[in-house]
PDB file with SEQRES, HELIX, SHEET and CRYST1 records, atoms N, CA, C and O in Angstrom:
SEQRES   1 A   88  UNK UNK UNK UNK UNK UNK UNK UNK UNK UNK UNK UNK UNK          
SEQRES   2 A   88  UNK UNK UNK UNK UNK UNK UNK UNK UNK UNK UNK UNK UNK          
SEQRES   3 A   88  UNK UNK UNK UNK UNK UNK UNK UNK UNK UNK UNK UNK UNK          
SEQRES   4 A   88  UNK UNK UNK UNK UNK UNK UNK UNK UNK UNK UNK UNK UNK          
SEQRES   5 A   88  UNK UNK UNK UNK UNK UNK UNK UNK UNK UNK UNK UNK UNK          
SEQRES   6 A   88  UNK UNK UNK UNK UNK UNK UNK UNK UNK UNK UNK UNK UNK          
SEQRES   7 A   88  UNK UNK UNK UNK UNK UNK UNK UNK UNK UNK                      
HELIX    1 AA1 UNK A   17  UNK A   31  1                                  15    
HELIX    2 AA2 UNK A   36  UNK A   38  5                                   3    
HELIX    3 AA3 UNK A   40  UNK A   51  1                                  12    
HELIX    4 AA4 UNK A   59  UNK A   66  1                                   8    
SHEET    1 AA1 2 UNK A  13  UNK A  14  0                                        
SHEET    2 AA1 2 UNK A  53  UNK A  54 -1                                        
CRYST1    1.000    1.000    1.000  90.00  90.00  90.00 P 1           1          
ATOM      1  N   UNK A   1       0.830  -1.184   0.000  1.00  0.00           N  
ATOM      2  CA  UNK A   1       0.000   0.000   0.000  1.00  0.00           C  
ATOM      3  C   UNK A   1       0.873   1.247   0.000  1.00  0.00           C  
ATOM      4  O   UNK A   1       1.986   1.329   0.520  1.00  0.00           O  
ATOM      5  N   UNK A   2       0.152   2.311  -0.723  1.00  0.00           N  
ATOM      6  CA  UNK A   2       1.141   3.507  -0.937  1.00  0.00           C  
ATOM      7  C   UNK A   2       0.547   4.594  -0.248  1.00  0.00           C  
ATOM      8  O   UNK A   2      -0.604   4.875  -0.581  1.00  0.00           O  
ATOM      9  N   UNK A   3       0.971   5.119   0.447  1.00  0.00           N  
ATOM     10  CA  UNK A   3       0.270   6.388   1.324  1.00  0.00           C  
ATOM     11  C   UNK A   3       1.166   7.707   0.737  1.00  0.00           C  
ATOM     12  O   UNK A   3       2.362   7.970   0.867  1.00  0.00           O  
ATOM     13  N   UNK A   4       0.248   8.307   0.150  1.00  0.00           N  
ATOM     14  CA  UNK A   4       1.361  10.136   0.058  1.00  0.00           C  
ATOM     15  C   UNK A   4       1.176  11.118   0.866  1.00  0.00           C  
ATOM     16  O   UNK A   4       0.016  11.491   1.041  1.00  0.00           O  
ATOM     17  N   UNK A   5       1.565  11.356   1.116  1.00  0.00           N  
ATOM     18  CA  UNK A   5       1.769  12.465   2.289  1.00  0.00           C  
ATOM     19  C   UNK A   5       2.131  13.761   1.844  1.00  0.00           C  
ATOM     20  O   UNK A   5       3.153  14.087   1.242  1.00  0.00           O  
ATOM     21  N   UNK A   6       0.779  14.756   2.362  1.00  0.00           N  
ATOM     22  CA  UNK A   6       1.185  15.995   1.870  1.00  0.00           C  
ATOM     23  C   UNK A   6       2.237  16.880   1.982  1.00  0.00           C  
ATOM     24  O   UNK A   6       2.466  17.442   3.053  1.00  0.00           O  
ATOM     25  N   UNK A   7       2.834  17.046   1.094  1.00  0.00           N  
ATOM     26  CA  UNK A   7       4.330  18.405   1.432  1.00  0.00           C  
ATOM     27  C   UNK A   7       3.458  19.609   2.307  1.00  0.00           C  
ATOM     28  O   UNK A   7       2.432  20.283   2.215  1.00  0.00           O  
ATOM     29  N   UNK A   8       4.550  19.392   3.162  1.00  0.00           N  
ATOM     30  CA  UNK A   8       4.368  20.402   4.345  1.00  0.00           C  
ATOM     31  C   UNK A   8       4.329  21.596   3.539  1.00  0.00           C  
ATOM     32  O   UNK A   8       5.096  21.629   2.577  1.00  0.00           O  
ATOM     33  N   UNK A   9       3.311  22.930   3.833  1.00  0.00           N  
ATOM     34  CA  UNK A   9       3.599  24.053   3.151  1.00  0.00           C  
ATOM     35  C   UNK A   9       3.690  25.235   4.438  1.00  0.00           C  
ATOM     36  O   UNK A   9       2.742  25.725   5.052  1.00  0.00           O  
ATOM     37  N   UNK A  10       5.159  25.508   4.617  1.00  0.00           N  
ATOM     38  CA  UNK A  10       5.735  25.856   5.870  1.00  0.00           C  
ATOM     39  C   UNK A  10       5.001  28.000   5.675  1.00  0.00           C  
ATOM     40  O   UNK A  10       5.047  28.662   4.638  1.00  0.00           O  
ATOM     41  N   UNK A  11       4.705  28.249   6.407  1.00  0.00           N  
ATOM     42  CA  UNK A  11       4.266  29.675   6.570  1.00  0.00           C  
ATOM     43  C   UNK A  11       5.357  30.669   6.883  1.00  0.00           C  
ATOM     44  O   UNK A  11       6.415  30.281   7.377  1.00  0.00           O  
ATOM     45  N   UNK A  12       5.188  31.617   6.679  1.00  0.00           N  
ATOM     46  CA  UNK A  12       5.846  32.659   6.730  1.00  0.00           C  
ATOM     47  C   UNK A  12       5.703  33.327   8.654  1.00  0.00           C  
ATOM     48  O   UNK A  12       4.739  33.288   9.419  1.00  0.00           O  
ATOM     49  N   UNK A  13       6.693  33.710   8.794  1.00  0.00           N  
ATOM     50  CA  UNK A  13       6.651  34.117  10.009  1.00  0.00           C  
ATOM     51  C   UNK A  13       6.747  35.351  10.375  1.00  0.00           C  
ATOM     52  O   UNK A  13       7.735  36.053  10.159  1.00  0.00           O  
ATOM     53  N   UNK A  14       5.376  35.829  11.157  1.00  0.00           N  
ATOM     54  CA  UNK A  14       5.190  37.007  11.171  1.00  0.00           C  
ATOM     55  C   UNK A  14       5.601  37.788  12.182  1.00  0.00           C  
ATOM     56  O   UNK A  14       4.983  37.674  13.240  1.00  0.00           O  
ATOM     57  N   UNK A  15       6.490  38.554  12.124  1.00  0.00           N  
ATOM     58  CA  UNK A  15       7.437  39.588  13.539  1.00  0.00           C  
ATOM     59  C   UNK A  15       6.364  40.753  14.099  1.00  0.00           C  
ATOM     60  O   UNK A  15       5.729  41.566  13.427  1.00  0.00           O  
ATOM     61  N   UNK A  16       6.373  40.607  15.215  1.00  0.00           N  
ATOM     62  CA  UNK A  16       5.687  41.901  15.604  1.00  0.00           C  
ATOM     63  C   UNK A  16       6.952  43.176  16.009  1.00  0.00           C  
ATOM     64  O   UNK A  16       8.180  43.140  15.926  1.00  0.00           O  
ATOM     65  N   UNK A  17       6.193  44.034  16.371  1.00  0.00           N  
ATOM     66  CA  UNK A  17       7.273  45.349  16.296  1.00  0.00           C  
ATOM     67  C   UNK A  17       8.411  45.212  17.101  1.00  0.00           C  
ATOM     68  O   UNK A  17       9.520  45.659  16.807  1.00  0.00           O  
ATOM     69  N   UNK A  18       8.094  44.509  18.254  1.00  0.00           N  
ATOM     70  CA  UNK A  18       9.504  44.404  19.226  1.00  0.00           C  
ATOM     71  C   UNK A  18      10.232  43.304  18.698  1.00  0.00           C  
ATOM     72  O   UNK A  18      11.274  43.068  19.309  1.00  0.00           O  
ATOM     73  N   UNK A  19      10.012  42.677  17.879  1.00  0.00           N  
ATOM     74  CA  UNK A  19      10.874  41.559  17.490  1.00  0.00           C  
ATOM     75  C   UNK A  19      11.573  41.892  16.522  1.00  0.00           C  
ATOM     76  O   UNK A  19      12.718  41.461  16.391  1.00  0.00           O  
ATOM     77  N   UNK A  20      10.921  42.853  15.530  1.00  0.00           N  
ATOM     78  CA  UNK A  20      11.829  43.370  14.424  1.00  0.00           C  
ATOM     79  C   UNK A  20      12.464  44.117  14.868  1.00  0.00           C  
ATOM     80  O   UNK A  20      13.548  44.146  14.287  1.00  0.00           O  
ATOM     81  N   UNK A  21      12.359  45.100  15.982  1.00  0.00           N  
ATOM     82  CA  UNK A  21      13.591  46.284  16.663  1.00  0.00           C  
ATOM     83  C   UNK A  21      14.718  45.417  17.049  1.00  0.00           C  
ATOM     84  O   UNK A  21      15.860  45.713  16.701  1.00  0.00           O  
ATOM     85  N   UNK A  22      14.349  43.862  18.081  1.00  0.00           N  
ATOM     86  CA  UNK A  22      15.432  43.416  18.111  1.00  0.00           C  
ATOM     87  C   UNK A  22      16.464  42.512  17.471  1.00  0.00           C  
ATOM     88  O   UNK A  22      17.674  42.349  17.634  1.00  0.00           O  
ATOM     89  N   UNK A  23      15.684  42.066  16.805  1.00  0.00           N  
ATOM     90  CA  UNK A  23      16.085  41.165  15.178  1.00  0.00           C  
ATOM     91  C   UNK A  23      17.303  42.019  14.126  1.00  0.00           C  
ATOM     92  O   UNK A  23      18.387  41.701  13.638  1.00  0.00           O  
ATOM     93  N   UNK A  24      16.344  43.376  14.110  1.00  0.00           N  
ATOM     94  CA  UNK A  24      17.054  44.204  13.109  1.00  0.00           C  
ATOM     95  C   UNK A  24      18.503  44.879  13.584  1.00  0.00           C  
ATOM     96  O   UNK A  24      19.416  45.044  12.774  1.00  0.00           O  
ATOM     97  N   UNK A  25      18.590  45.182  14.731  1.00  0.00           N  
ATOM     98  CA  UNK A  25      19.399  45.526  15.938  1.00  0.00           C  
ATOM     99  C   UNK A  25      20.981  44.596  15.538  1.00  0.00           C  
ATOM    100  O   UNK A  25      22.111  44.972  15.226  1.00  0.00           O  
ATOM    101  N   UNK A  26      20.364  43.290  15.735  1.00  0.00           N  
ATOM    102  CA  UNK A  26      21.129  42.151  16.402  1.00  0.00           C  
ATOM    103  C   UNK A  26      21.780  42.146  14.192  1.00  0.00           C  
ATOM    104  O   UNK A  26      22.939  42.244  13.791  1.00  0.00           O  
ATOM    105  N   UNK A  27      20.857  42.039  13.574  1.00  0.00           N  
ATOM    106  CA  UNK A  27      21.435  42.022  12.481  1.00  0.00           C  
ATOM    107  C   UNK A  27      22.722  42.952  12.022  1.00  0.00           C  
ATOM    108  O   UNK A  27      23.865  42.576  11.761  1.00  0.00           O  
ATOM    109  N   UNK A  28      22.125  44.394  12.007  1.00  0.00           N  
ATOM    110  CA  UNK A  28      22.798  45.730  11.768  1.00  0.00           C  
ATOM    111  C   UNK A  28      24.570  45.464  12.566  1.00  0.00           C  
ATOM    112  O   UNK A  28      25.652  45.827  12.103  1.00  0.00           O  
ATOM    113  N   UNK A  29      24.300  44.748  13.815  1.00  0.00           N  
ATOM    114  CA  UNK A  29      25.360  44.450  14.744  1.00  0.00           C  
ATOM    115  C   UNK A  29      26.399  43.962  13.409  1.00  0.00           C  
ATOM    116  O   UNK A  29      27.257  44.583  12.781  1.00  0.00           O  
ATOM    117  N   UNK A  30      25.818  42.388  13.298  1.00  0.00           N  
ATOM    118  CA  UNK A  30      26.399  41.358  12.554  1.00  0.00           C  
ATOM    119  C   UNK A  30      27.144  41.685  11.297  1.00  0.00           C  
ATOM    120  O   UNK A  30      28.295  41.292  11.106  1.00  0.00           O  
ATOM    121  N   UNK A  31      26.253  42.642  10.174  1.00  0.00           N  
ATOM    122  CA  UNK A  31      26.512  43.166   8.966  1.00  0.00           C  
ATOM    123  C   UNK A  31      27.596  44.049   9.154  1.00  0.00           C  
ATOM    124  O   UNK A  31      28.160  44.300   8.090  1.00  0.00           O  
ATOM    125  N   UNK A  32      28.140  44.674  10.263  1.00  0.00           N  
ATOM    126  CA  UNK A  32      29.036  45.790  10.394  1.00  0.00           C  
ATOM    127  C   UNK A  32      30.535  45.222  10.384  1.00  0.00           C  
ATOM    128  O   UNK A  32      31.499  45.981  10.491  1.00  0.00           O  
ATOM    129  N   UNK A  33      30.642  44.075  10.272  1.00  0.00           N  
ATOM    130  CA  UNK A  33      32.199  43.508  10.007  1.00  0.00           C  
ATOM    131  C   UNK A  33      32.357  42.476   9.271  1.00  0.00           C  
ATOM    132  O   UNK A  33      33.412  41.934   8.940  1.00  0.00           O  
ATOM    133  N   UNK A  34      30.848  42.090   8.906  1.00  0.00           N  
ATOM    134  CA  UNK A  34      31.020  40.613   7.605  1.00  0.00           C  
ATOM    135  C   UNK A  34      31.633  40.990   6.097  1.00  0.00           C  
ATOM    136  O   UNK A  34      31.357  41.829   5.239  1.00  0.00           O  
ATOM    137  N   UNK A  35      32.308  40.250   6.193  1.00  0.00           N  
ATOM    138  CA  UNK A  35      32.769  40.183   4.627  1.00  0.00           C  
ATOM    139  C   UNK A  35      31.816  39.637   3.719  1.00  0.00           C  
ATOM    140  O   UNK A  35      31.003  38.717   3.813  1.00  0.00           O  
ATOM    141  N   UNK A  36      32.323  40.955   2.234  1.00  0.00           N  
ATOM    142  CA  UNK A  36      31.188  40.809   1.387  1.00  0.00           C  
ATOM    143  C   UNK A  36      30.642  39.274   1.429  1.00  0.00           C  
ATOM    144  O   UNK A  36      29.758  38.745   2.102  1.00  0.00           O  
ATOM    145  N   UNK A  37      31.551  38.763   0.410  1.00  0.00           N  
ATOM    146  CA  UNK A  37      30.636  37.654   0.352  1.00  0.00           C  
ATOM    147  C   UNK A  37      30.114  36.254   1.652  1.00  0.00           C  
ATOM    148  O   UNK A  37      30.173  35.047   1.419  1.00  0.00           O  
ATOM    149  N   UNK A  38      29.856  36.602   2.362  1.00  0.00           N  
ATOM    150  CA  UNK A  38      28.895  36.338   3.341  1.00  0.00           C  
ATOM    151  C   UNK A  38      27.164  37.354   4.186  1.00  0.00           C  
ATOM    152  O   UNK A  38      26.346  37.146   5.083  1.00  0.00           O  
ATOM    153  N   UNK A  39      27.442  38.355   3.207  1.00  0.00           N  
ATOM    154  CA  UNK A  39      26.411  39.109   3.827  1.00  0.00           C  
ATOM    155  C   UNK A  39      25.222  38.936   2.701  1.00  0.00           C  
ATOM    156  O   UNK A  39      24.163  39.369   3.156  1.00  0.00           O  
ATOM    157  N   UNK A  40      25.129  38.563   1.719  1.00  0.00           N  
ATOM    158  CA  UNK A  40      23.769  38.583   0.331  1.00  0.00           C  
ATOM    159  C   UNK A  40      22.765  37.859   1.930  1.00  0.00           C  
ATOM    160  O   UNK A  40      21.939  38.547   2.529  1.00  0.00           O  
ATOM    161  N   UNK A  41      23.114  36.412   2.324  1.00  0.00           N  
ATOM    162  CA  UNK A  41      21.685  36.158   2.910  1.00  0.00           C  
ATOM    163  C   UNK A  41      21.509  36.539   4.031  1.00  0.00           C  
ATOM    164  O   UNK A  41      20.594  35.920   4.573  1.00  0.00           O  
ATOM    165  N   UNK A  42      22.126  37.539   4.856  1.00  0.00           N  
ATOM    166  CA  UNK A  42      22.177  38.504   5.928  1.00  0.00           C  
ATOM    167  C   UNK A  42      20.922  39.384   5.452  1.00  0.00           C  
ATOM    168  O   UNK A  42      19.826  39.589   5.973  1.00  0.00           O  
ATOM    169  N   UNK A  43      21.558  39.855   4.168  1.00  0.00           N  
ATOM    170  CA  UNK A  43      20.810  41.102   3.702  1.00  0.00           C  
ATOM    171  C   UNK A  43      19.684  40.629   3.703  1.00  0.00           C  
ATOM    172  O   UNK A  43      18.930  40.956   4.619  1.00  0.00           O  
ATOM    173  N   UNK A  44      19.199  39.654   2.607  1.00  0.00           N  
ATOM    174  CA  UNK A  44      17.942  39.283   2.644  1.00  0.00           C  
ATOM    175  C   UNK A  44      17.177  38.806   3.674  1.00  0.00           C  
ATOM    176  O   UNK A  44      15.985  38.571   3.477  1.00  0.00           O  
ATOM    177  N   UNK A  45      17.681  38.630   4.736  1.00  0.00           N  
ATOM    178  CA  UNK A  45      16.905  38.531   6.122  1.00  0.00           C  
ATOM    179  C   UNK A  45      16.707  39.779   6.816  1.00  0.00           C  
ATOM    180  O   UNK A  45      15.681  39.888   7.486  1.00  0.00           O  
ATOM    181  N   UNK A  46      17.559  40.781   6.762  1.00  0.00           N  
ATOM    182  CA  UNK A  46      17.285  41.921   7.096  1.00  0.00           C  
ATOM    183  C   UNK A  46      16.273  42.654   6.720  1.00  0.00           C  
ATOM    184  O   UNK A  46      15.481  43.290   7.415  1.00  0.00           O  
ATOM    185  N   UNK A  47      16.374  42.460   4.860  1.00  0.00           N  
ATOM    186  CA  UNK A  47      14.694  43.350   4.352  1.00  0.00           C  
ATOM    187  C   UNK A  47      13.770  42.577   4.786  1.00  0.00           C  
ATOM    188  O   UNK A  47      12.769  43.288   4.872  1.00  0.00           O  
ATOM    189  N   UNK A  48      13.448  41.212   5.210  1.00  0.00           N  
ATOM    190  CA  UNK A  48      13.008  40.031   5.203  1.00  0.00           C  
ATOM    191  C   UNK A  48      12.112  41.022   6.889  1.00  0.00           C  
ATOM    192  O   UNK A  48      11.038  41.615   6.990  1.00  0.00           O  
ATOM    193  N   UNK A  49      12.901  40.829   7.597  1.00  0.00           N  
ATOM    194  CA  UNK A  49      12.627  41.454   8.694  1.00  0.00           C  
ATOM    195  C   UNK A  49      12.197  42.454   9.176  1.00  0.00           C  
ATOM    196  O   UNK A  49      11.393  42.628  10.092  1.00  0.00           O  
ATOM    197  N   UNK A  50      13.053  43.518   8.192  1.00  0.00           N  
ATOM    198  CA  UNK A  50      12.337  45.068   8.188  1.00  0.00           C  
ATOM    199  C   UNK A  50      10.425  45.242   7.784  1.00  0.00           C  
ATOM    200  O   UNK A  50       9.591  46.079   8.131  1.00  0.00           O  
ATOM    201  N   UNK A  51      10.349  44.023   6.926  1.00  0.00           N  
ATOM    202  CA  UNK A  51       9.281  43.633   5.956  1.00  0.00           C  
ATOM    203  C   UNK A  51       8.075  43.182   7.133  1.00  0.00           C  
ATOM    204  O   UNK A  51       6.888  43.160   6.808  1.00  0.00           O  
ATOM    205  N   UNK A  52       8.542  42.820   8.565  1.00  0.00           N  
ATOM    206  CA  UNK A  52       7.971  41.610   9.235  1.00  0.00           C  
ATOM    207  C   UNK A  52       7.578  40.595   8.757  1.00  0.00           C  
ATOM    208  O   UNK A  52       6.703  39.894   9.267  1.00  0.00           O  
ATOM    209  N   UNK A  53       8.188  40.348   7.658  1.00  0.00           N  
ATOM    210  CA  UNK A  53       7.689  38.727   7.209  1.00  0.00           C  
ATOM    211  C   UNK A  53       8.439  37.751   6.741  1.00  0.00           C  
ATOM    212  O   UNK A  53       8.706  37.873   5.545  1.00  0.00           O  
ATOM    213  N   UNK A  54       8.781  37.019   7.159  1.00  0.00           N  
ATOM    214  CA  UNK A  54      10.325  36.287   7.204  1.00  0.00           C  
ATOM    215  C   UNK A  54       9.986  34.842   5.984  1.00  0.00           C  
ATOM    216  O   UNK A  54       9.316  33.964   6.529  1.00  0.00           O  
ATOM    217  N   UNK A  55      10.137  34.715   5.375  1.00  0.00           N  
ATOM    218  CA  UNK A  55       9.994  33.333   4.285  1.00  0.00           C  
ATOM    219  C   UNK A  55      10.350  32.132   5.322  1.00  0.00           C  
ATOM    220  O   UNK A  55      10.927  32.199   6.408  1.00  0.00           O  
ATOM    221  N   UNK A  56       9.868  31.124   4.699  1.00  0.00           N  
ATOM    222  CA  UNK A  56      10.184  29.721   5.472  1.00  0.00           C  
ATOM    223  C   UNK A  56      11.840  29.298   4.882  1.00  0.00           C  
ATOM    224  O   UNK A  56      12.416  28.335   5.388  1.00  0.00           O  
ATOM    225  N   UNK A  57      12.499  30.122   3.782  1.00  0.00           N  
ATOM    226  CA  UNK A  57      13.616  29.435   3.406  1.00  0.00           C  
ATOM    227  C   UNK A  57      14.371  30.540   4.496  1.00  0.00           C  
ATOM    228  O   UNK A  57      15.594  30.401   4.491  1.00  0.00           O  
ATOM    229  N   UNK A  58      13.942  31.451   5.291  1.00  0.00           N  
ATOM    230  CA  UNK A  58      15.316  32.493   5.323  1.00  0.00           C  
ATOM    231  C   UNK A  58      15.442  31.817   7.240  1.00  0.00           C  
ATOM    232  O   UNK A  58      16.244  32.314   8.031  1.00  0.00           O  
ATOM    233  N   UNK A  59      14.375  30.535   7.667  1.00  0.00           N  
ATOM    234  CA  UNK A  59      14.122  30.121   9.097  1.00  0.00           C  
ATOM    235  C   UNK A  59      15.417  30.159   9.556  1.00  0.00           C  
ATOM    236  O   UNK A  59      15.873  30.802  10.501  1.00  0.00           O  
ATOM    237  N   UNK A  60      16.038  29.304   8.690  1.00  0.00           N  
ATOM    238  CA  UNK A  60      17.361  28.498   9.236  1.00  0.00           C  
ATOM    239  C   UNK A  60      18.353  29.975  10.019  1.00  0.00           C  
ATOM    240  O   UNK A  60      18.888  30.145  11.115  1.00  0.00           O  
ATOM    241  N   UNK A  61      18.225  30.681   8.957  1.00  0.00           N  
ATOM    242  CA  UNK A  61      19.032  31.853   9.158  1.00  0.00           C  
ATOM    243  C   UNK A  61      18.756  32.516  10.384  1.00  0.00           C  
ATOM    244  O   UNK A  61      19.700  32.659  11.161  1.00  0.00           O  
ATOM    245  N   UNK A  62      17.620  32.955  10.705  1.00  0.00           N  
ATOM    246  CA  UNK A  62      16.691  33.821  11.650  1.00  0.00           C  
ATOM    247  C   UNK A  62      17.419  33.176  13.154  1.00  0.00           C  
ATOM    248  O   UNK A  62      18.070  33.719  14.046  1.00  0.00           O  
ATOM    249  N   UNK A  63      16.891  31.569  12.900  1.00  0.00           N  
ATOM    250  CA  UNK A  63      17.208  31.164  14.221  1.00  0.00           C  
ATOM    251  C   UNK A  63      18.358  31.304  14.313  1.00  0.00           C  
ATOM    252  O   UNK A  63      18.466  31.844  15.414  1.00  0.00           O  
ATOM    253  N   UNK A  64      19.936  31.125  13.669  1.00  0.00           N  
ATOM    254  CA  UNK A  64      21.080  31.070  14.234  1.00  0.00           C  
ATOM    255  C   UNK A  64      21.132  32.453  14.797  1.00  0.00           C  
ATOM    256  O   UNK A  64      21.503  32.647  15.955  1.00  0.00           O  
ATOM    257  N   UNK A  65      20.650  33.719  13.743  1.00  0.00           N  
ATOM    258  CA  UNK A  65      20.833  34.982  14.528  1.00  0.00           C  
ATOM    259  C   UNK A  65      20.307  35.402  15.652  1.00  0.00           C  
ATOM    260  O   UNK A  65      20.922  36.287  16.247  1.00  0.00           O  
ATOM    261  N   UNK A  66      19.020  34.875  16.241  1.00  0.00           N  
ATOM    262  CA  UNK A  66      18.685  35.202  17.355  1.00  0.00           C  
ATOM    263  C   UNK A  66      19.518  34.008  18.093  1.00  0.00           C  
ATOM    264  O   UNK A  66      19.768  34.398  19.234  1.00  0.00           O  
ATOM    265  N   UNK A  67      19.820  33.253  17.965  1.00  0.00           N  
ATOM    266  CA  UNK A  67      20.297  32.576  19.056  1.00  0.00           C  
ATOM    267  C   UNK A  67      21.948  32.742  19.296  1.00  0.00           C  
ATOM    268  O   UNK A  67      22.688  32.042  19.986  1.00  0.00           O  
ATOM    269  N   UNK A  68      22.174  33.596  18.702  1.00  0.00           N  
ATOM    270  CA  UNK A  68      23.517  34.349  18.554  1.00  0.00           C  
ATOM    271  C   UNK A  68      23.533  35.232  19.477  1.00  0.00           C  
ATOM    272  O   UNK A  68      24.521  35.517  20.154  1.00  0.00           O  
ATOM    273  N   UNK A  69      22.094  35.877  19.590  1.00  0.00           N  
ATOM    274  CA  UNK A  69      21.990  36.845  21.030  1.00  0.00           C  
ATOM    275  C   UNK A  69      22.716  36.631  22.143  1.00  0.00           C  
ATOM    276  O   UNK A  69      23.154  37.545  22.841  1.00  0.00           O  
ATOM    277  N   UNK A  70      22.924  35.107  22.425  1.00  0.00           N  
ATOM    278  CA  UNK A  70      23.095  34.788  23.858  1.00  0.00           C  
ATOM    279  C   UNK A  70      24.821  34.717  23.631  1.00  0.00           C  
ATOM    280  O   UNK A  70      25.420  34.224  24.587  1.00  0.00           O  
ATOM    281  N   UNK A  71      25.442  35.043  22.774  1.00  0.00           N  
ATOM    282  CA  UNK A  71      26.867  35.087  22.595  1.00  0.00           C  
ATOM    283  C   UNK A  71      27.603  36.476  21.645  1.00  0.00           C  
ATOM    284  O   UNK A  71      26.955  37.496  21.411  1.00  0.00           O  
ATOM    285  N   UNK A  72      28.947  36.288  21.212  1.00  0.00           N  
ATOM    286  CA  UNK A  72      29.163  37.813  20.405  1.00  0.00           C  
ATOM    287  C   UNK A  72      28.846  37.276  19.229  1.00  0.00           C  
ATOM    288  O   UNK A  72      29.957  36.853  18.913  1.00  0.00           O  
ATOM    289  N   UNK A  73      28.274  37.040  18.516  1.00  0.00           N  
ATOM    290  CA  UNK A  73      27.602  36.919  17.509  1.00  0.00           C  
ATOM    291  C   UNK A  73      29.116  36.443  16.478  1.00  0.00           C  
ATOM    292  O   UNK A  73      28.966  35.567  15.626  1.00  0.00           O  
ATOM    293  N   UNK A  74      29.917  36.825  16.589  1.00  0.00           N  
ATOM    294  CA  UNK A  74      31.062  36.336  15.869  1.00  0.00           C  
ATOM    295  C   UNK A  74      31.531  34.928  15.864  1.00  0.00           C  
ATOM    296  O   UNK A  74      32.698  34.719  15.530  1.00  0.00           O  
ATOM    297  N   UNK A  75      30.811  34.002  16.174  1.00  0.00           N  
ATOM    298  CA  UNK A  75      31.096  32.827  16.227  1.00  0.00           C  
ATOM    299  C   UNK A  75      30.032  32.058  15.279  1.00  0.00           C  
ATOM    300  O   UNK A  75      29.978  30.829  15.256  1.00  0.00           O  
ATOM    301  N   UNK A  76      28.940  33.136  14.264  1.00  0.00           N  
ATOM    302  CA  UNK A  76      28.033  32.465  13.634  1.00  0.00           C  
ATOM    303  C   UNK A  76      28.485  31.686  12.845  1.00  0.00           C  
ATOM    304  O   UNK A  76      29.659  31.857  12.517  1.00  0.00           O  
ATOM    305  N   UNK A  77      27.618  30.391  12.170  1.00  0.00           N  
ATOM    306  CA  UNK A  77      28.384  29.385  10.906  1.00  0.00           C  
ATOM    307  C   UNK A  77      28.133  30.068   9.484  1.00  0.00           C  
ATOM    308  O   UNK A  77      27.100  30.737   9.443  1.00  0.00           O  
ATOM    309  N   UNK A  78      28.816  30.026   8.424  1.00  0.00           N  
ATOM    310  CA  UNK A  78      29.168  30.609   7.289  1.00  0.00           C  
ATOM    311  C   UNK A  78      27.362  29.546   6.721  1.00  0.00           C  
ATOM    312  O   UNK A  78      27.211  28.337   6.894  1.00  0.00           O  
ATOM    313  N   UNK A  79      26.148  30.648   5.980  1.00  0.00           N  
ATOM    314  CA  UNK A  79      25.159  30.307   5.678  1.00  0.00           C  
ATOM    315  C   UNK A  79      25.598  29.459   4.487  1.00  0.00           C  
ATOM    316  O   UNK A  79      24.731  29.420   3.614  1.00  0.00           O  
ATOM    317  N   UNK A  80      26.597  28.837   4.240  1.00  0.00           N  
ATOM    318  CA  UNK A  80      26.675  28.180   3.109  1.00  0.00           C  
ATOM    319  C   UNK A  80      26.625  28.782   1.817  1.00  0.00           C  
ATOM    320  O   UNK A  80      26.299  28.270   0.746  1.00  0.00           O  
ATOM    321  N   UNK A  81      27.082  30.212   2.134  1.00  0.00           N  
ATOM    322  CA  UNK A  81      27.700  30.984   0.810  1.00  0.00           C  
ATOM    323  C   UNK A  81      29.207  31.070   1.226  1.00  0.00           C  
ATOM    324  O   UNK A  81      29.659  31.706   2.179  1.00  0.00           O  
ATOM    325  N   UNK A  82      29.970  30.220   0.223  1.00  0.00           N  
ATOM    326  CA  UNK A  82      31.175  29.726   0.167  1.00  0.00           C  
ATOM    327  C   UNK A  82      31.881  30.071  -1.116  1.00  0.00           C  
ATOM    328  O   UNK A  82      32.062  29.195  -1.962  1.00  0.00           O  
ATOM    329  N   UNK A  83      32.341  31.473  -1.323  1.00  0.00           N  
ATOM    330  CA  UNK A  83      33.329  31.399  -2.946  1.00  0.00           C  
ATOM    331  C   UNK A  83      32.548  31.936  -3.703  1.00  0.00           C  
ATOM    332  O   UNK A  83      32.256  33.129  -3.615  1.00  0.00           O  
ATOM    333  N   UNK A  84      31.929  30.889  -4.851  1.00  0.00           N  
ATOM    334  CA  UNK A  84      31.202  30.577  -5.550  1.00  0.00           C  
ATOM    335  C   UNK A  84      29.851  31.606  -6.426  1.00  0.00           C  
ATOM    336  O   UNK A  84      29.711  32.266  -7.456  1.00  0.00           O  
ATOM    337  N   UNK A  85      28.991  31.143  -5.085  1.00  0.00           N  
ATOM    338  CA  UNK A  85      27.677  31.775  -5.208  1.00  0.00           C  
ATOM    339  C   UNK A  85      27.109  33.111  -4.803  1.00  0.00           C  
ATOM    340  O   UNK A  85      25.927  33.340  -4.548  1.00  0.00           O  
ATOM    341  N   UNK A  86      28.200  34.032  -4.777  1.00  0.00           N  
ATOM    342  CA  UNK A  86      27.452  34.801  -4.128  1.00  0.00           C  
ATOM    343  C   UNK A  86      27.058  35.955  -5.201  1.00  0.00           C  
ATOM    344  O   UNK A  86      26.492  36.951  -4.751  1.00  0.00           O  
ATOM    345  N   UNK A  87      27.267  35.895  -6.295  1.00  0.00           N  
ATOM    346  CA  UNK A  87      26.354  36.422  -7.446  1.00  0.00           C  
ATOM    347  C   UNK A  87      25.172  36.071  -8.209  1.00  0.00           C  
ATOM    348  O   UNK A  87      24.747  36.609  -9.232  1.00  0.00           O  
ATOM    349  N   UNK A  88      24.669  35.014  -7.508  1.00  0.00           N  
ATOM    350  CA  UNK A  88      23.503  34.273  -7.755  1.00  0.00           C  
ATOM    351  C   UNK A  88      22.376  35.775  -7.938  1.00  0.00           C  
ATOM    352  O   UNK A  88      21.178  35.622  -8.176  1.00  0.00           O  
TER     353      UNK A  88                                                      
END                                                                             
């Protein structure tokens, strides 16, 4: 027997005002010493944020940065723009 299972269709996540002051905050921090090519999906979480509405692809990102709060944020992992891609 074959069962399909619906693809999850993940929602967008909606920031209220104190979350984008501190989201955007904690970002602006981050962006102020990243090298270019590591900041394209910074950026796009930033308008992402400014926007209050965060895509389900930019999650991954969101969470490392808030949970970066609890440290100097300089220890974040490279979003997997490596070299390559960052003229996509």
């Amino acid at each position: 027997m074959s069962e399909t299972t619906p693809a999850l269709e993940l929602e967008p996540i909606e920031l209220d005002e104190d979350a984008r002051e501190l989201i955007e905050a904690e970002l602006a921090h981050l962006l102020q010493g990243m090298p270019d090519e590591r900041r394209v999906p910074y950026e796009r979480l930033s308008e992402a944020v400014a926007a209050g509405r965060v895509e389900p692809e930019l999650a991954p990102l969101l969470e490392r940065v808030v949970g970066s709060r609890g440290g100097d944020g300089d220890a974040l992992p490279d979003p997997g723009v490596a070299g390559g891609s960052a003229g996509a």
